[in-house]
N, C-alpha and C positions, 0 to 999 in steps of 0.2 A: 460484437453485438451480444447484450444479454438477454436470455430470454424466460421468461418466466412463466409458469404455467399458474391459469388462476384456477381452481375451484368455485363454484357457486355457494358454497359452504362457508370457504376462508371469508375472514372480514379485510375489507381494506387495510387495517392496520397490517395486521402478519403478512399482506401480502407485499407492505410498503419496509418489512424487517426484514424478510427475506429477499426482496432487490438490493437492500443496502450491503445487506450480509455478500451475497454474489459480488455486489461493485467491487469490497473489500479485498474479496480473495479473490481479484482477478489484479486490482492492481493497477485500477484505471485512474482513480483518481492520486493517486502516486504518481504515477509516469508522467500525468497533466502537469503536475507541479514540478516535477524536475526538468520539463521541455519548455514551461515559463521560459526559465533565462538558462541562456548557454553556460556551462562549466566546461573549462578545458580541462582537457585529460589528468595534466599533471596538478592540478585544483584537486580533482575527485582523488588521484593515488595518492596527496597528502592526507585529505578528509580521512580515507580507509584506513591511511598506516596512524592518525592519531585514534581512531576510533579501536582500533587492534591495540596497543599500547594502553591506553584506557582499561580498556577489559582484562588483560594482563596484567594491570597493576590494580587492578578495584577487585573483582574474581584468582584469580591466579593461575589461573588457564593454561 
């Protein structure tokens, strides 16, 4: 649960950029989208090893 402190100063807006900013870095609207639909295990350890591979060959890591 996030919680956010308002001030009587803040305008609505920054206090509506400052929840999204938190949503962000907590990571909720991410994990909502990956519990959509099931991936099994060895789905997701392909996904990682093309995305490693990727990086190593775009970067050189």
């Amino acid at each position: 649960m996030l919680i956010i402190e308002v001030n009587d100063t803040e305008s609505i807006d920054r206090v509506l950029k400052n929840y999204k900013r938190k949503l962000d870095r907590a990571g909720i609207v991410k994990e909502l989208r990956e519990r959509k639909h099931y991936t099994k295990p060895s789905v997701k350890k392909r996904i990682n090893y093309l995305k490693a591979e990727y990086r190593q060959r775009t970067f050189g890591v």
